[in-house]
RODO-2510 file (C-alpha; in nm, 4 decimals, decimal comma):
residues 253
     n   res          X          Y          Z
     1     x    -2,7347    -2,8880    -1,8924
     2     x    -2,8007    -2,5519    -2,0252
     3     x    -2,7614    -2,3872    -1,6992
     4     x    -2,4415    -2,6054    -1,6659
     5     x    -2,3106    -2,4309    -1,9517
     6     x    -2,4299    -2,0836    -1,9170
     7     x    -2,2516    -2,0821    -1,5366
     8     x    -1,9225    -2,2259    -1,6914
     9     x    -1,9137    -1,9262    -1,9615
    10     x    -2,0230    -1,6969    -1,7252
    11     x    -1,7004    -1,7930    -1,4730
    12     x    -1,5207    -1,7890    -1,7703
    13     x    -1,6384    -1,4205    -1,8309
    14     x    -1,5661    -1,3118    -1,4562
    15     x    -1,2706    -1,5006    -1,4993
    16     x    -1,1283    -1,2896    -1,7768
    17     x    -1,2596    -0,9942    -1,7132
    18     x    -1,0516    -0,9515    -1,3578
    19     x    -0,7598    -1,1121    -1,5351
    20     x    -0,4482    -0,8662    -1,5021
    21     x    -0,2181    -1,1012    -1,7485
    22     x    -0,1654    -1,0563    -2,1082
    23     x    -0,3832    -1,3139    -2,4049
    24     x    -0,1776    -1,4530    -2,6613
    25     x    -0,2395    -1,4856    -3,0790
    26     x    -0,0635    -1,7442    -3,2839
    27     x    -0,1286    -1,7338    -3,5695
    28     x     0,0213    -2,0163    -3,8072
    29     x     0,0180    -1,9420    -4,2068
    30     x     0,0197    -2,2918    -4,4058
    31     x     0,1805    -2,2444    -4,7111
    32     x     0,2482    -2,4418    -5,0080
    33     x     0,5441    -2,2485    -5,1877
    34     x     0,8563    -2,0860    -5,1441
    35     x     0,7031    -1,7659    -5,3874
    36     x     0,4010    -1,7760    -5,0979
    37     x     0,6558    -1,7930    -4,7919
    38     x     0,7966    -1,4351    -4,9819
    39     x     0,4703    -1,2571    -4,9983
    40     x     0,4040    -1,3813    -4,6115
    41     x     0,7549    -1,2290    -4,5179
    42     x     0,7009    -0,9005    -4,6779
    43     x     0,3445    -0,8674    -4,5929
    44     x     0,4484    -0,9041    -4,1999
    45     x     0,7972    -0,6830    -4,2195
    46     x     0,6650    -0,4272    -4,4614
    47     x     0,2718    -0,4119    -4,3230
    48     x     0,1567    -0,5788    -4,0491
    49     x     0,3890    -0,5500    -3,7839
    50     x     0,4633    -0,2087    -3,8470
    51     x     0,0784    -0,1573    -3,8159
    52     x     0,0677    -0,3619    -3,4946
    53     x     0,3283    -0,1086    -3,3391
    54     x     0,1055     0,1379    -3,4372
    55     x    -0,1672     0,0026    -3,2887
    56     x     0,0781    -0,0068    -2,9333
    57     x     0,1042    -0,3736    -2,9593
    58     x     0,5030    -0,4623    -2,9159
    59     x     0,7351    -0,7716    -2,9024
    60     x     0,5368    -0,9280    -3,2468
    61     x     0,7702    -1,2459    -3,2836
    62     x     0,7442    -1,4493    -3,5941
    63     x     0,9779    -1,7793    -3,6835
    64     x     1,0213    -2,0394    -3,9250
    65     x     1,0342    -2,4336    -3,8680
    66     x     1,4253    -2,4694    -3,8427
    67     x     1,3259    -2,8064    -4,0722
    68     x     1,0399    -2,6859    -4,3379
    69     x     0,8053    -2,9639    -4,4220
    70     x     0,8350    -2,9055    -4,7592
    71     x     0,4728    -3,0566    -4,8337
    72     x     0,3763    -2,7763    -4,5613
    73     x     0,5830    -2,4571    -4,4895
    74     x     0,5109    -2,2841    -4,1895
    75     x     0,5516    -1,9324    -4,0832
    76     x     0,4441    -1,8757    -3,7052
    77     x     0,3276    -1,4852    -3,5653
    78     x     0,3163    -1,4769    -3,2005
    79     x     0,1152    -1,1677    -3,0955
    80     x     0,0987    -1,0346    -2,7354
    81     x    -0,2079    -0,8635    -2,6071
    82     x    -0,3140    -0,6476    -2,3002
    83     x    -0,6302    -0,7847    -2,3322
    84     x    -0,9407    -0,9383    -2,4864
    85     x    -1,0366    -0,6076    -2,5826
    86     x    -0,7473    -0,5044    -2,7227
    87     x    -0,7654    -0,8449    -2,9679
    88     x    -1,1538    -0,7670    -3,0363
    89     x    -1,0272    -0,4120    -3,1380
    90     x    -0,7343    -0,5177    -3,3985
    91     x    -0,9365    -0,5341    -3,7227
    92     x    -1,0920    -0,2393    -3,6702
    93     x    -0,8202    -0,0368    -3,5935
    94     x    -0,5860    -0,2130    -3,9090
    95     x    -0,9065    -0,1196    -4,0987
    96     x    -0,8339     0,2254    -4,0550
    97     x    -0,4621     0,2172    -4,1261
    98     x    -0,4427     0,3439    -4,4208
    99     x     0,0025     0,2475    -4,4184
   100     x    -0,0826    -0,1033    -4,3667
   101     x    -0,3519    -0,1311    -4,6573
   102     x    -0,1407     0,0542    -4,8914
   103     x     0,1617    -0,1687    -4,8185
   104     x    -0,0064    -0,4612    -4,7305
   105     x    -0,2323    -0,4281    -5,0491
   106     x    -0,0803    -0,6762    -5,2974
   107     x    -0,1478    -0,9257    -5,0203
   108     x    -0,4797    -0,8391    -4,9402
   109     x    -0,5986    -0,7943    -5,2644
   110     x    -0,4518    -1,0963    -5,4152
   111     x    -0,6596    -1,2587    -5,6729
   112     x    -0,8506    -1,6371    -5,5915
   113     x    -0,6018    -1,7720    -5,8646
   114     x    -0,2877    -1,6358    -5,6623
   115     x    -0,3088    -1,7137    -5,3444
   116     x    -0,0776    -1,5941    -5,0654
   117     x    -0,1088    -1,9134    -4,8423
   118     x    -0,3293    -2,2238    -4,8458
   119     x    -0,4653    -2,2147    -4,5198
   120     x    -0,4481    -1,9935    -4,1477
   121     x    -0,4762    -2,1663    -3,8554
   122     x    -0,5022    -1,9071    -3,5224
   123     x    -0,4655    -2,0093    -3,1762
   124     x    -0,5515    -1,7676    -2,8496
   125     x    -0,4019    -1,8216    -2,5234
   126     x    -0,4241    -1,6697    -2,1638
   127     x    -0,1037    -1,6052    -1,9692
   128     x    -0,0506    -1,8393    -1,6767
   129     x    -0,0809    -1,6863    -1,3795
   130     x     0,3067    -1,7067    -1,2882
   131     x     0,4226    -1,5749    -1,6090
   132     x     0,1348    -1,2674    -1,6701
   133     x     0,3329    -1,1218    -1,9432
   134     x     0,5363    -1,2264    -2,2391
   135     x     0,9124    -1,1972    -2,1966
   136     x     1,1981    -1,1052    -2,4668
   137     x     1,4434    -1,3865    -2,4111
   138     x     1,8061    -1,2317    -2,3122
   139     x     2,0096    -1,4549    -2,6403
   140     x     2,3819    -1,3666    -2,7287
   141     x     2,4669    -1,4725    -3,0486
   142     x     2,3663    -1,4716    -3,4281
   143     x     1,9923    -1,5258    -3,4791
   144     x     2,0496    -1,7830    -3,7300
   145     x     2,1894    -2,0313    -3,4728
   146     x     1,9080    -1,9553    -3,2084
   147     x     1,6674    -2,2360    -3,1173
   148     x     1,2915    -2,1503    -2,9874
   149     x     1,1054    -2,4242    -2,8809
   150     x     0,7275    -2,4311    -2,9091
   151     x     0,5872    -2,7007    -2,6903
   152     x     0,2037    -2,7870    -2,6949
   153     x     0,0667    -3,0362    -2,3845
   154     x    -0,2984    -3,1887    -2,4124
   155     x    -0,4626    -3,3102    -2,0909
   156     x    -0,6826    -3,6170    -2,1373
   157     x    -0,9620    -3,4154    -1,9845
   158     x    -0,9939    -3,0559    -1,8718
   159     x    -0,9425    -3,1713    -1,4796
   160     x    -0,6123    -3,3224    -1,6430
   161     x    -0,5318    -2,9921    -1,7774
   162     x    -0,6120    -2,7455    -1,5341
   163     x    -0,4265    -3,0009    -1,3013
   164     x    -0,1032    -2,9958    -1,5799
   165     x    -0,1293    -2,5751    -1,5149
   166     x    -0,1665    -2,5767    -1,1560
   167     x     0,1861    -2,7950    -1,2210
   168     x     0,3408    -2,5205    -1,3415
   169     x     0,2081    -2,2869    -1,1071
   170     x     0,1594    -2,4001    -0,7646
   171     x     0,3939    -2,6731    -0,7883
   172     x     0,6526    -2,3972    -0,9473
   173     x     0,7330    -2,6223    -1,2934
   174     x     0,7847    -2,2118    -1,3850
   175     x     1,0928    -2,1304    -1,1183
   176     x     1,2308    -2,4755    -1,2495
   177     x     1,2190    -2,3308    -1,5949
   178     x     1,3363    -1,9976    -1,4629
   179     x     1,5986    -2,0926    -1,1885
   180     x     1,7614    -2,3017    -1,4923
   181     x     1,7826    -2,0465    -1,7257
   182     x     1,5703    -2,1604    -2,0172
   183     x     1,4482    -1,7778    -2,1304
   184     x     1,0897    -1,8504    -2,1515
   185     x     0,8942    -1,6521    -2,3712
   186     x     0,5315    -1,7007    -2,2283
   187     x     0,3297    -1,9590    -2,0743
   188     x    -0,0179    -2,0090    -2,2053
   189     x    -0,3983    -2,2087    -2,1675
   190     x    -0,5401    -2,2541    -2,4925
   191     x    -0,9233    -2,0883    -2,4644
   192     x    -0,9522    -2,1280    -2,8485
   193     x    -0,8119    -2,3631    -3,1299
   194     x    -0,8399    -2,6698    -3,2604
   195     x    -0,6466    -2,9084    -2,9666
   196     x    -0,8229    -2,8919    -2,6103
   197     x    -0,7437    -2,8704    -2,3704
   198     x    -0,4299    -2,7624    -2,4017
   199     x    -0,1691    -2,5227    -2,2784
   200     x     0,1531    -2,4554    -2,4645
   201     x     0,4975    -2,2782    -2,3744
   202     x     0,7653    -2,1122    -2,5576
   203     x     1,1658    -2,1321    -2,4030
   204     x     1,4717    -2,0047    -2,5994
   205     x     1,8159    -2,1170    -2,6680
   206     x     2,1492    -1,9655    -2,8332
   207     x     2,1930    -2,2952    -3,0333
   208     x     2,1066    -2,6628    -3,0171
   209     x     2,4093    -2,7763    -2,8337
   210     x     2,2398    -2,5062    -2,5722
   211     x     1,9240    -2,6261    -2,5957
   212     x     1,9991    -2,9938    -2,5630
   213     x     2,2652    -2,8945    -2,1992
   214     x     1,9575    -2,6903    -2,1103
   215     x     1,7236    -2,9866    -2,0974
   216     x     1,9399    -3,2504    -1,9797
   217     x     1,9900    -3,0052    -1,7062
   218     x     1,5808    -3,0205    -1,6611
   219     x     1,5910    -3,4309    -1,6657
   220     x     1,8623    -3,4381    -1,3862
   221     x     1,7341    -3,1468    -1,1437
   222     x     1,6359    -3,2503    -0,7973
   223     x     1,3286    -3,0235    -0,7832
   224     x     1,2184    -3,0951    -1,1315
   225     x     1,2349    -3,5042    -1,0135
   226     x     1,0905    -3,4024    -0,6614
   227     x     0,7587    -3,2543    -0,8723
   228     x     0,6761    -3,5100    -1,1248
   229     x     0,7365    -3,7685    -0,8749
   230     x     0,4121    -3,6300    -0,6916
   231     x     0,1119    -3,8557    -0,6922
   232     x    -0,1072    -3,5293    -0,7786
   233     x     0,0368    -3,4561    -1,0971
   234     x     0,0701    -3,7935    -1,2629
   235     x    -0,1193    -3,8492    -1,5715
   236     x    -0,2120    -3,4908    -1,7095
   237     x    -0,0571    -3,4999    -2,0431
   238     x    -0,1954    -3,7229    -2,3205
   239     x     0,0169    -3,5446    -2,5791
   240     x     0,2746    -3,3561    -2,6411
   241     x     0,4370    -3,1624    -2,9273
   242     x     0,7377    -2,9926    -3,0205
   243     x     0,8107    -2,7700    -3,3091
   244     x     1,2305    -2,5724    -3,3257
   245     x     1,1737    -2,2492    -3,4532
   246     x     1,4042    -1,9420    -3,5771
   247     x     1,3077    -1,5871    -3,6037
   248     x     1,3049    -1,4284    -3,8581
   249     x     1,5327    -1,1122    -3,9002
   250     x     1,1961    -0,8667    -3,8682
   251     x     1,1323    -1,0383    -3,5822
   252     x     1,1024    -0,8461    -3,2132
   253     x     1,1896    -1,1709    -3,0609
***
């Protein structure tokens, strides 16, 4: 068993190391009040993406449930990287910052008694190999009425799953996306968080009425029906979520 393992991280290793795509942060802040959803905004807008720039990482989207659970706000920070060295190399460099600690610093030095957030949950994805790097989506329109869609697919096992990403890759689930015009953001495997296996997926939308032609569009296309009628892909989602985002107006995205 131990060999098992050690072979399987060591693939994994060889794996990542020749990878040419980009690996994916998102990082969820759980918050429990509207003062704490301020201190999040102006601790991203006023210190941490600016230091992220800094540190030549780009594109830094962040969004807001379009419906807050109000027992559970959300703010969501989607962070592209050129690598897993580049990740391993963040805290270090925002160490040295001395920008983002002096305007991050009411944040970071907040007292046990005055929190900023109640919990952070972080999830790290690698790019599918059809989609290597994150794209900005090409929207017309006021931000306010855009849509994002963050979907989230669990495969009952991890044959399920790496069958549910060959899907989108060999069987081309992507040029469906793409050929229909659903601005995709980035297409990810989960290789850390707390739901796997699992691969998630963001697409883009001017407004719901867009969004909802968009994926009746999806439903009805004959290559879309040709590909999940095949035998070889039945089965390899146990669960899926969705969660209808906006950006934010700091937002790249």
């Amino acid at each position: 068993m131990k060999n098992s393992t050690l072979s399987l991280c060591l693939l994994l290793l060889c794996s990542f190391s020749s990878f040419a795509g980009e690996f994916y942060q998102v990082k969820i802040y759980h918050l429990k009040t509207e003062a704490q959803v301020a201190r999040v905004d102006s601790f991203l807008s006023a210190a941490f993406l600016p230091a992220l720039h800094r540190a030549g990482i780009g594109q830094v989207g962040v969004f807001k449930p379009i419906e807050q659970d109000t027992a559970d706000l959300k703010v969501y920070v989607l962070i592209p990287f050129k690598s897993l060295e580049q990740f391993e190399k963040l805290p270090a460099a925002l160490e040295k910052d001395a920008a983002y600690k002096r305007n991050g610093g009411s944040y970071m030095n907040a007292d046990h008694t005055d929190v900023p957030f109640a919990r952070l949950e972080s999830i790290l994805l690698k790019a599918f190999r059809d989609m290597p790097r994150l794209e900005a989506p090409n929207l017309t329109g006021p931000r306010k009425d855009r849509v994002y869609e963050l979907r989230s697919y669990e495969g009952p096992t991890e044959k399920y799953f790496v069958n549910k990403v060959k899907m989108f890759n060999d069987g081309d689930e992507i040029g469906i996306f793409r050929k229909l015009g659903f601005n995709a953001v980035f297409y990810g495997e989960v290789i850390a968080g707390s739901r796997m296996p699992n691969l998630m997926y963001m697409t883009t939308f001017k407004d719901q009425a867009d969004r909802d032609a968009h994926w009746k569009a999806f439903s009805a296309d004959p290559d879309w029906k040709r590909l999940s009628a095949m035998e070889e892909y039945k089965n390899n989602v146990s669960r899926s979520d969705k969660f209808f985002l906006r950006p934010t107006e700091y937002s790249d995205l």
